[in-house]
C-alpha positions as CSV (number, residue, x, y, z in Angstrom):
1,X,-40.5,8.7,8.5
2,X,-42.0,12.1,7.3
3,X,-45.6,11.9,5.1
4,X,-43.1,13.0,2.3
5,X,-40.8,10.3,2.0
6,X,-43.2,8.1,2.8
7,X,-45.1,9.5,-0.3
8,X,-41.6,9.5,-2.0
9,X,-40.9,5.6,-0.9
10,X,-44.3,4.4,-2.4
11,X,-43.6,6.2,-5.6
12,X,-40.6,4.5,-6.3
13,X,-41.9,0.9,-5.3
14,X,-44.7,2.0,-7.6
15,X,-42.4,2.9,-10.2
16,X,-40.5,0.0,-9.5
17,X,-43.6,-2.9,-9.5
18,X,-44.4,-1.0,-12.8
19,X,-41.0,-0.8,-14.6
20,X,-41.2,-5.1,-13.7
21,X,-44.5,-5.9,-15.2
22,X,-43.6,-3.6,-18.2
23,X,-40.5,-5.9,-18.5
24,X,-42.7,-9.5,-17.5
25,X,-45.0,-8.7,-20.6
26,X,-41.9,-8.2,-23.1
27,X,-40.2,-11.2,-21.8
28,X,-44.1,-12.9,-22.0
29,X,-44.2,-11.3,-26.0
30,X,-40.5,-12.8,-26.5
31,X,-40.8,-15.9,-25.7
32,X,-44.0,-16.7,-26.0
33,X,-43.8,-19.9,-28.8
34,X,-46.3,-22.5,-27.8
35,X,-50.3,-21.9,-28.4
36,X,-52.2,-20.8,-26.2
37,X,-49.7,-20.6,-23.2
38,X,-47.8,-17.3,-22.2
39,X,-44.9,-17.9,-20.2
40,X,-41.5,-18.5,-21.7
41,X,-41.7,-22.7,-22.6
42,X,-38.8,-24.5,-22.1
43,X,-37.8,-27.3,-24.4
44,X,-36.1,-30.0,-21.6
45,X,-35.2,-32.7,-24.5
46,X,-36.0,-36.6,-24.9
47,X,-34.1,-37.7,-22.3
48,X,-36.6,-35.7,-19.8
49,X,-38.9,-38.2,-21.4
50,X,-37.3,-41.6,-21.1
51,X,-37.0,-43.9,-17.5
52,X,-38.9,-47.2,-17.5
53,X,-41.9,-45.5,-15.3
54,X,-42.3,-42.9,-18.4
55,X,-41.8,-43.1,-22.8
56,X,-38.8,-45.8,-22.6
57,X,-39.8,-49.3,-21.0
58,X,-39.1,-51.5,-23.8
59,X,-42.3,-53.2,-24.5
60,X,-45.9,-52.0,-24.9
61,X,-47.4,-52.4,-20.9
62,X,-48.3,-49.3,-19.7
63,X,-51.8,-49.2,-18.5
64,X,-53.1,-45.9,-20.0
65,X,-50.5,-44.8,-22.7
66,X,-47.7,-47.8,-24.2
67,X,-44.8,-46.0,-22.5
68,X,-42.6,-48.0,-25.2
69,X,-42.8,-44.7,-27.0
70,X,-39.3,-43.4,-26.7
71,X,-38.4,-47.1,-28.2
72,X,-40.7,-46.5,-30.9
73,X,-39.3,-43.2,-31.8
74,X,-35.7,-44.4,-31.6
75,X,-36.3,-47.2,-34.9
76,X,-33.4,-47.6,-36.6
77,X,-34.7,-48.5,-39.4
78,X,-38.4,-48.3,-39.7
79,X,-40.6,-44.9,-40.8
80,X,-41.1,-44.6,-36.6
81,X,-37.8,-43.5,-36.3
82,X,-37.5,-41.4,-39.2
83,X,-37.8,-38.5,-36.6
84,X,-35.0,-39.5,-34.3
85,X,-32.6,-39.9,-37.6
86,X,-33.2,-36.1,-38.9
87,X,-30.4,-35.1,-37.4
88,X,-28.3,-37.9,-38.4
89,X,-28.5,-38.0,-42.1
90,X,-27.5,-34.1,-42.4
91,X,-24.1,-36.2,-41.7
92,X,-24.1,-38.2,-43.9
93,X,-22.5,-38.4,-47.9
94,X,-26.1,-37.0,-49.5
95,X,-26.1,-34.2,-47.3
96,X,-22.2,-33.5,-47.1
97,X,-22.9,-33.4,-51.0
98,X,-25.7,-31.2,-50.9
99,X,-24.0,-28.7,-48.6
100,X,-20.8,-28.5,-50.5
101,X,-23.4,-27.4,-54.1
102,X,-24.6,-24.7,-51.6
103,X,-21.4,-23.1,-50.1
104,X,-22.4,-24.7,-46.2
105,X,-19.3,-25.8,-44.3
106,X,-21.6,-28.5,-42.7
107,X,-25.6,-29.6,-43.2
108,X,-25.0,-30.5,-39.7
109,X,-24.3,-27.1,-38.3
110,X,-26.6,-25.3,-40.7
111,X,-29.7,-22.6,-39.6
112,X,-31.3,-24.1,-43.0
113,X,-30.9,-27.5,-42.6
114,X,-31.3,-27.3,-38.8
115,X,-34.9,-25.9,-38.8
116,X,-36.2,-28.7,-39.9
117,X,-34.3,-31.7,-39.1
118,X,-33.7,-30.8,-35.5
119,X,-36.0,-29.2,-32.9
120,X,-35.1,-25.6,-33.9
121,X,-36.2,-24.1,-30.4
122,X,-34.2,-20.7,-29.4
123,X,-30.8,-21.4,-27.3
124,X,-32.6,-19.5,-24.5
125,X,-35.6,-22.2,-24.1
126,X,-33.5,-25.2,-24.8
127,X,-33.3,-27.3,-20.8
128,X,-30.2,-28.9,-19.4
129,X,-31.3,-32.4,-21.3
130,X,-31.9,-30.8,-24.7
131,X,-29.5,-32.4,-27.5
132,X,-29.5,-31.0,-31.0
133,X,-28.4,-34.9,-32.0
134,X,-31.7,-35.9,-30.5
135,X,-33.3,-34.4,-34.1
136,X,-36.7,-34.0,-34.4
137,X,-37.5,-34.8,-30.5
138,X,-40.6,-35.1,-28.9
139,X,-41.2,-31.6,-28.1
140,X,-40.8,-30.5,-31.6
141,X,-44.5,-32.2,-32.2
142,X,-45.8,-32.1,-28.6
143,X,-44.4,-28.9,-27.5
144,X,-41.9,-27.7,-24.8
145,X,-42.4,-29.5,-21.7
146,X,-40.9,-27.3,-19.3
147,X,-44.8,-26.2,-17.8
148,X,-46.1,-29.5,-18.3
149,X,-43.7,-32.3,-17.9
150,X,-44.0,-32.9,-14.1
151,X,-48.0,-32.2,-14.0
152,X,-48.9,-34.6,-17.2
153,X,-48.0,-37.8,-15.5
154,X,-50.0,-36.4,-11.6
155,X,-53.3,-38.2,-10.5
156,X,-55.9,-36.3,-12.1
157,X,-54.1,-34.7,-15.1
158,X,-56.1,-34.0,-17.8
159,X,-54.9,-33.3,-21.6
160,X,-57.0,-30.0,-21.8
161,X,-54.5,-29.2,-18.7
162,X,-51.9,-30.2,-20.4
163,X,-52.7,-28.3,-23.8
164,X,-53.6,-25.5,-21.3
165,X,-49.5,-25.5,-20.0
166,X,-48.1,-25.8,-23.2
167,X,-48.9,-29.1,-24.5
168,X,-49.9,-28.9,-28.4
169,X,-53.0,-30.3,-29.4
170,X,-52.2,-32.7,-31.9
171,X,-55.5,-34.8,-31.5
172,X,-56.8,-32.2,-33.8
173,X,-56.0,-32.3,-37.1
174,X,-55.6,-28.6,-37.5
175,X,-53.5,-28.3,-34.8
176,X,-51.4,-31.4,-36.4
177,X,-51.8,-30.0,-39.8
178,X,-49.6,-26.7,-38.7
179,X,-46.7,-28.6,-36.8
180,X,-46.3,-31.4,-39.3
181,X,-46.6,-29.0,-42.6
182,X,-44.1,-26.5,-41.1
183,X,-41.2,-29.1,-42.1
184,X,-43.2,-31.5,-44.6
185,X,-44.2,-28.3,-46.6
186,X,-42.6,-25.6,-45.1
187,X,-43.2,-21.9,-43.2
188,X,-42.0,-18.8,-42.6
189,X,-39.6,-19.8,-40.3
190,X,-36.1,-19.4,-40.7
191,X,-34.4,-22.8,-41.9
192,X,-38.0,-24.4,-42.7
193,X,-38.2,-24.1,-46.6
194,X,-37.1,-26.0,-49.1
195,X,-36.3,-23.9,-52.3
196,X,-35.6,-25.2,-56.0
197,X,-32.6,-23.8,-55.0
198,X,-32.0,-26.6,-52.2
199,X,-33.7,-29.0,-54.3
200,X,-31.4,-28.5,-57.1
201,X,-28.3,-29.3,-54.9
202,X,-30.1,-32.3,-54.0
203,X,-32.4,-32.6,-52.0
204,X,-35.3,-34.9,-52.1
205,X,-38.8,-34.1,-53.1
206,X,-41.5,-33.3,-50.5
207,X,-44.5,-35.3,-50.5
208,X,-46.7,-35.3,-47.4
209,X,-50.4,-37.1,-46.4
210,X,-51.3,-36.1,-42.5
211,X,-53.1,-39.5,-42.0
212,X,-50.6,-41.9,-43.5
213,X,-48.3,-40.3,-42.0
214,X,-49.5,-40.1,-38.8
215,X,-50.0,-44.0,-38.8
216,X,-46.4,-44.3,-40.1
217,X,-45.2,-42.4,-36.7
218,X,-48.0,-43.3,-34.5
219,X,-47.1,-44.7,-31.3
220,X,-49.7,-44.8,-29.0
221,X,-53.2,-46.6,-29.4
222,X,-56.8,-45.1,-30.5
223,X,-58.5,-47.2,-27.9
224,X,-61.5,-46.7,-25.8
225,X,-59.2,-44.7,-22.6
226,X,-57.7,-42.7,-25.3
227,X,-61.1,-41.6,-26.8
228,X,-62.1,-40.6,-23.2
229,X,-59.2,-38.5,-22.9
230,X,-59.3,-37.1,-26.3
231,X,-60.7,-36.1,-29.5
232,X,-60.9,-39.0,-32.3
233,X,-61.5,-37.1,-35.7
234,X,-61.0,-40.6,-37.6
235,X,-58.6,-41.4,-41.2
236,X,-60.8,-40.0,-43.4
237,X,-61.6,-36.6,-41.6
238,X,-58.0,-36.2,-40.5
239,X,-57.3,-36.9,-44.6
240,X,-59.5,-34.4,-45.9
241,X,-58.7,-31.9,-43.6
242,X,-54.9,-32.0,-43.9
243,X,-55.0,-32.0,-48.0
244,X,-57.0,-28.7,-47.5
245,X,-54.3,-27.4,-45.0
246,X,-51.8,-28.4,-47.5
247,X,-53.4,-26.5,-50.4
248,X,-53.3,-23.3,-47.8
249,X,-49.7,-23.8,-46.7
250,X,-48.5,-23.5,-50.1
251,X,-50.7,-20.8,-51.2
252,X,-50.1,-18.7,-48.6
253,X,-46.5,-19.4,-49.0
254,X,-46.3,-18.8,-52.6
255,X,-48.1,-15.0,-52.5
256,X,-45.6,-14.3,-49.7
257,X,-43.1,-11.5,-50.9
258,X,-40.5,-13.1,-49.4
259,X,-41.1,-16.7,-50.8
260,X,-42.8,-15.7,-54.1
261,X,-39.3,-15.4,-56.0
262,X,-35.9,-16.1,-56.4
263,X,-34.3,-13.6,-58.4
264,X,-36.1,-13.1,-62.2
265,X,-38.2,-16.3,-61.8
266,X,-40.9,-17.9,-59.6
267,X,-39.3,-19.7,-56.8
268,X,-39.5,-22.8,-58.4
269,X,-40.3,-25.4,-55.5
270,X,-43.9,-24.7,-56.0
271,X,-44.3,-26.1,-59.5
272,X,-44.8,-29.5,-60.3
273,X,-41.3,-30.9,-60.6
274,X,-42.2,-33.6,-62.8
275,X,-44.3,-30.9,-65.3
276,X,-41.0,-30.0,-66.5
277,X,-38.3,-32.1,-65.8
278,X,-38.8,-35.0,-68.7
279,X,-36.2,-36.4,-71.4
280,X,-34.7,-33.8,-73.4
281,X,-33.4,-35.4,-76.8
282,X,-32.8,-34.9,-80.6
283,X,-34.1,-38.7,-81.1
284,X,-36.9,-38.1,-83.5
285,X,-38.6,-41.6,-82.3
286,X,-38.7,-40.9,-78.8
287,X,-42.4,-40.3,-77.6
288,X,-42.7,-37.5,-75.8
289,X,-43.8,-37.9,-72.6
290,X,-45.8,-34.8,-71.8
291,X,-49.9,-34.7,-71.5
292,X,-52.2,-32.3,-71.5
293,X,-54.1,-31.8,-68.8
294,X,-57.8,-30.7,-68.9
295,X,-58.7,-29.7,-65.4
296,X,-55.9,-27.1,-65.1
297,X,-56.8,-25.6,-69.0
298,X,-53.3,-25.0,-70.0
299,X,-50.6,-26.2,-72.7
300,X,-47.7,-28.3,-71.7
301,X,-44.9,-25.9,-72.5
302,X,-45.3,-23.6,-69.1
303,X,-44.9,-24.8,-66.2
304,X,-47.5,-25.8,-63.4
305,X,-48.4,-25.3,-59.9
306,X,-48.0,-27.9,-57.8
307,X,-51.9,-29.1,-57.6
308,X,-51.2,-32.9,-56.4
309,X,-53.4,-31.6,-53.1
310,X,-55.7,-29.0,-54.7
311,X,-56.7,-32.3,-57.1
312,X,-57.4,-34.5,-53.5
313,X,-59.3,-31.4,-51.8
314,X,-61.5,-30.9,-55.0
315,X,-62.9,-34.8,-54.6
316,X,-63.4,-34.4,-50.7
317,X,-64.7,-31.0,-51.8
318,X,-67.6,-32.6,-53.5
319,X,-68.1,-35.3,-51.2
320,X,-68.7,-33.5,-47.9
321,X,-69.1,-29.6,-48.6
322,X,-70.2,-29.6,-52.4
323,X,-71.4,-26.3,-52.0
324,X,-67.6,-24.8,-51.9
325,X,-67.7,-27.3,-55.3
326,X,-67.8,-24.8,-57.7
327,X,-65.7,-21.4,-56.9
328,X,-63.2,-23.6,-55.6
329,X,-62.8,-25.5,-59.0
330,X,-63.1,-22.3,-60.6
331,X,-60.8,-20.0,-58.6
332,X,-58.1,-23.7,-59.1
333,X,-58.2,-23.1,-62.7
334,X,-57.9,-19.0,-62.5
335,X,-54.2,-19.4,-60.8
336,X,-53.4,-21.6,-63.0
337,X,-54.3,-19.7,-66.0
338,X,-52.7,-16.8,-64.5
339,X,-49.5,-18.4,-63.8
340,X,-49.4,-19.5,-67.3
341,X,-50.4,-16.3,-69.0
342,X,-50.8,-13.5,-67.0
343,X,-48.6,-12.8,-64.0
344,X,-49.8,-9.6,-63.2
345,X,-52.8,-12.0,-61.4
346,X,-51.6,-14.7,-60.4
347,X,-51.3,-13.0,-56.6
348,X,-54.9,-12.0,-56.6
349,X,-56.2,-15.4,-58.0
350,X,-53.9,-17.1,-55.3
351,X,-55.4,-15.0,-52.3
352,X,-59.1,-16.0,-53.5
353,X,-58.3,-19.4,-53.6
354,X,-56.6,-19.0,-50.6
355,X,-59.6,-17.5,-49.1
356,X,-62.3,-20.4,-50.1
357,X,-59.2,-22.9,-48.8
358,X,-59.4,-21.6,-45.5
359,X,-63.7,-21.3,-45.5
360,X,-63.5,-25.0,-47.0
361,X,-61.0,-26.4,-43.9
362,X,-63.3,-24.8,-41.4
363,X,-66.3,-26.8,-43.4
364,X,-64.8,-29.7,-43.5
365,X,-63.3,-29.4,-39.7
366,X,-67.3,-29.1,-38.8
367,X,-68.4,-32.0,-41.1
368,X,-69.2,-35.7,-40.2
369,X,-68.3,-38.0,-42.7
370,X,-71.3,-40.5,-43.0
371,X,-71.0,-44.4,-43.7
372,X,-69.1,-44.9,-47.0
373,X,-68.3,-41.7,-48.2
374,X,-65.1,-42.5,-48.3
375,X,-65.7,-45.0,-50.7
376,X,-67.2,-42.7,-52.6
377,X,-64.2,-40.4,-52.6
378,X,-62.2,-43.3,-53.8
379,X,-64.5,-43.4,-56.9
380,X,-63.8,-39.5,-57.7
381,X,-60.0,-39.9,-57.4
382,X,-60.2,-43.4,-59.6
383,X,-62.3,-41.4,-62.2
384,X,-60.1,-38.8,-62.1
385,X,-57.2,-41.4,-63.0
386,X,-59.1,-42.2,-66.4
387,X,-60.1,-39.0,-67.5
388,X,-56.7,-37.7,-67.7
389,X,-56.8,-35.4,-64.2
390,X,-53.3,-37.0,-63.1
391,X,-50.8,-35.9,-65.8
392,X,-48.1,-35.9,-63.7
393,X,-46.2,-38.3,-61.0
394,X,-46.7,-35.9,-57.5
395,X,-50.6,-36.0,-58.5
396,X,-50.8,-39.9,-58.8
397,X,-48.1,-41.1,-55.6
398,X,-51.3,-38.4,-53.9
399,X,-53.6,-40.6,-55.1
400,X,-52.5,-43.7,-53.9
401,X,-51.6,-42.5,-50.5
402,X,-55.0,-41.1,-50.3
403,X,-57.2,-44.5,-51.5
404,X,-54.8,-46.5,-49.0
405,X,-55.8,-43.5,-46.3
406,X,-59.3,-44.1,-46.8
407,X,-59.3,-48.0,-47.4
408,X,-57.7,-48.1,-44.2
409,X,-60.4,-45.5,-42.3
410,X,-63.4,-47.9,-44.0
411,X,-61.4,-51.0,-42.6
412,X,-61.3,-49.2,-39.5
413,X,-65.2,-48.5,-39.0
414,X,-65.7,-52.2,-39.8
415,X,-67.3,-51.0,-43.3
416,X,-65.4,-53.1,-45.5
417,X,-65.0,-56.9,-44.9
418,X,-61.6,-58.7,-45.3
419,X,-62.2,-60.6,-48.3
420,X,-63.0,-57.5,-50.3
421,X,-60.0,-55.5,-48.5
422,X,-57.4,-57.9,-49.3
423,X,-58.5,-57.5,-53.2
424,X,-58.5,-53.5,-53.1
425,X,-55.3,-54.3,-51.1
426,X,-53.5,-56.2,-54.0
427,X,-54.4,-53.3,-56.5
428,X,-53.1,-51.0,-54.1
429,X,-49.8,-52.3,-53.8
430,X,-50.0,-52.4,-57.8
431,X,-50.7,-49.4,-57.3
432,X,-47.7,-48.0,-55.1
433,X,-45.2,-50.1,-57.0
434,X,-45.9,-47.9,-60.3
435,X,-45.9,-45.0,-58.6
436,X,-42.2,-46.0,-56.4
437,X,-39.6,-44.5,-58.9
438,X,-40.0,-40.8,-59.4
439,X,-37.9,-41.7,-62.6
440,X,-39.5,-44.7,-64.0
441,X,-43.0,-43.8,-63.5
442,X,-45.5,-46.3,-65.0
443,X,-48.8,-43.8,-65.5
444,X,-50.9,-47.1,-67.7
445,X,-49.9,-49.6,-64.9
446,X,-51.0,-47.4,-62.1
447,X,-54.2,-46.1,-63.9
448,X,-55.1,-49.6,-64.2
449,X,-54.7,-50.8,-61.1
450,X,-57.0,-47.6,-59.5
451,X,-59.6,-49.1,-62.2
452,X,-59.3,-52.4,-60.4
453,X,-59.9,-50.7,-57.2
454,X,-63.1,-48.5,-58.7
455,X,-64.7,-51.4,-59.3
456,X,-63.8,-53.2,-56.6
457,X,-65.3,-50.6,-54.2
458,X,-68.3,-50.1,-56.3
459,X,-69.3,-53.7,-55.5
460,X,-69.3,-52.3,-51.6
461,X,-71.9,-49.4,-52.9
């Protein structure tokens, strides 16, 4: 072969080498959808999890992990297996109903149902095991397999190899924060928001707590082999840092242009549902049921962001990073002044607070709670009970979650001793039971039983 087509033959494998990598990194950009890996992830389903050497033996014996967790998942009827159900209810009367109000032939069959009551993974990524029926799968929390799945489970795997293949770290409560809140609060995502629009046909009301809901889906044991392998943040850390995250979601969901609002209003979804929806009537003896409320320095007659979350990071706010105290109480009550009175600022207010929320996850990310303060926290939230903070129903159920999030994390540390647990325990439940019905709400019963628990924990002080 002459020098010249030799020179020719070289530029065209050149060309050619180049032309591939040129396509590998699109195809790497594309599909890229799990953190901190860059090849295309493949979703291979639950049933790539299951066999009796695995996630599916039917009791608790594994030696390093339960390997009952597939079991766990599948519940019938408990909160484990709320996951495996997602898919399942968007067939049944509720969500036929709520489908029909919004011109869908089927929930089941919906982008805008399916994004967040399946595993909503691209048709490309899905493996040959991957059911939409299987609903909110393992992979959906954990991440797609497909790098990971064989390796996990070899003699010397480690979880930063794992998270290093695809795996997503959920032992950190950021990293759990952004999974869980893309469905429990929503995202950009399509099919992973629920509008007043949805609501209004129907469906329920979000409410979400990263610890107590954690524990409500945990399956697998905080034990001495699982500390080894990975990182324990602990109830009351894991608390305070998802109620931050949750302030963030919705903030940086509400200044989105493509969120904001639906048609000439607000979209709706972000106000307090409750801060508006009351008894209309023409009865001149019926009470009226609205109250003022003094942290967030407006009337009754607008309506009000959503601050169920913004009230829980303000008392872990002063608690662990009190220096963040101030400008974040102040920039909480500028939005909602705004959104009251002045909408020309309500965007700028929101991206300040948003801002300071981000600064005060990173604080509180960094921050070791010391012996008690969650106690202490408790106090703040109880206090905020009497002095008229919680107005409104999504602020107290927040409440409650949170003191049974933080009872439980004292329990846990051996801080509080059972006698004096089982009493906090019975206020509680008091507690819970006022706060049960969205729509018979019993604001005096529930604000007396947190003052049972205030001074039930001040006894531990």
């Amino acid at each position: 072969m002459s020098s010249a087509k030799q020179g020719i033959s070289v530029n065209q494998k050149n060309s050619q080498l180049t032309f591939f990598c040129m396509l590998l990194a699109i195809c790497i950009v594309l599909f890229r959808t799990e953190p901190g890996f860059a090849a295309p992830t493949i979703h291979e389903g639950v049933a790539s999890c299951s066999g009796s050497e695995c996630h599916a033996r039917q009791a608790s014996t594994g030696l390093v992990v339960r390997q009952n967790e597939i079991i766990t998942w599948q519940s019938p009827s408990s909160a484990a297996g709320s996951h495996s159900r997602a898919w399942q209810v968007l067939n049944g009367r509720r969500a036929s109903q709520i489908a029909q109000k919004l011109g869908l032939e089927s929930a089941a069959r919906a982008p805008q149902c399916l994004g967040c009551h399946t595993d909503p993974i691209a048709t490309a990524q899905r493996g040959a095991r991957f059911q939409i029926s299987d609903g909110v799968g393992c992979e959906a929390c954990h991440g797609g397999s497909g790098q990971w799945l064989s390796s996990h489970r070899a003699v010397g795997a480690s979880h930063s190899n794992n998270v290093a293949r695809g795996m997503i770290a959920l032992d950190q409560p950021k990293q759990r924060a952004a999974v869980c809140l893309d469905c429990h609060m929503g995202s950009q995502a399509p099919g992973q928001f629920a509008s007043h629009k949805i609501m209004a046909a129907g469906h329920p009301r979000l409410s979400f707590e990263l610890d107590l809901f954690t524990e409500l889906q945990r399956h697998h044991d905080v034990d001495s082999d699982y500390a080894a392998r990975k990182y324990v943040a602990g109830g009351v850390k894991t608390w305070a840092v998802g109620q931050s995250l949750l302030v963030s979601r919705a903030l940086g969901l509400y200044v989105s242009s493509t969120k904001a609002r639906a048609g000439s209003f607000p979209e709706l979804s972000f106000m307090d549902c409750h801060a508006c929806h009351r008894p209309i009537s023409d009865d001149p003896s019926l009470s009226p049921k609205a109250v003022a409320n003094s942290e967030r320095g407006t009337a009754i007659d607008t309506p009000s962001f959503n601050d169920q979350n913004m009230i829980m990071l303000s008392a872990a706010i002063r608690s662990a990073v009190p220096e963040y105290s101030s400008r974040f109480e102040t920039q909480s009550r500028a939005l909602h002044f705004a959104i009251a009175f002045d909408q020309k600022s309500v965007v700028p207010n929101a991206e300040r607070l948003l801002a300071t929320t981000e600064a005060v996850t990173d604080a509180l990310a960094g921050h070791v709670f010391g012996d008690k303060q969650a106690l202490g926290i408790i106090l703040d939230i109880t206090d905020g009970a009497q002095s008229g903070r919680f107005t409104d129903y999504a602020g107290a159920t927040q409440a409650v979650m949170a003191i049974d999030t933080l009872l439980n994390a004292e329990a846990v540390n051996g801080r509080i001793d059972a006698q004096s647990l089982k009493a906090l325990r019975t206020q509680t439940d008091r507690a819970y039971q006022a706060v049960r019905d969205s729509q018979a709400f019993r604001p005096v019963e529930f604000r007396q039983a947190l003052a049972q628990v205030a001074q039930g924990v001040r006894k531990l002080l």
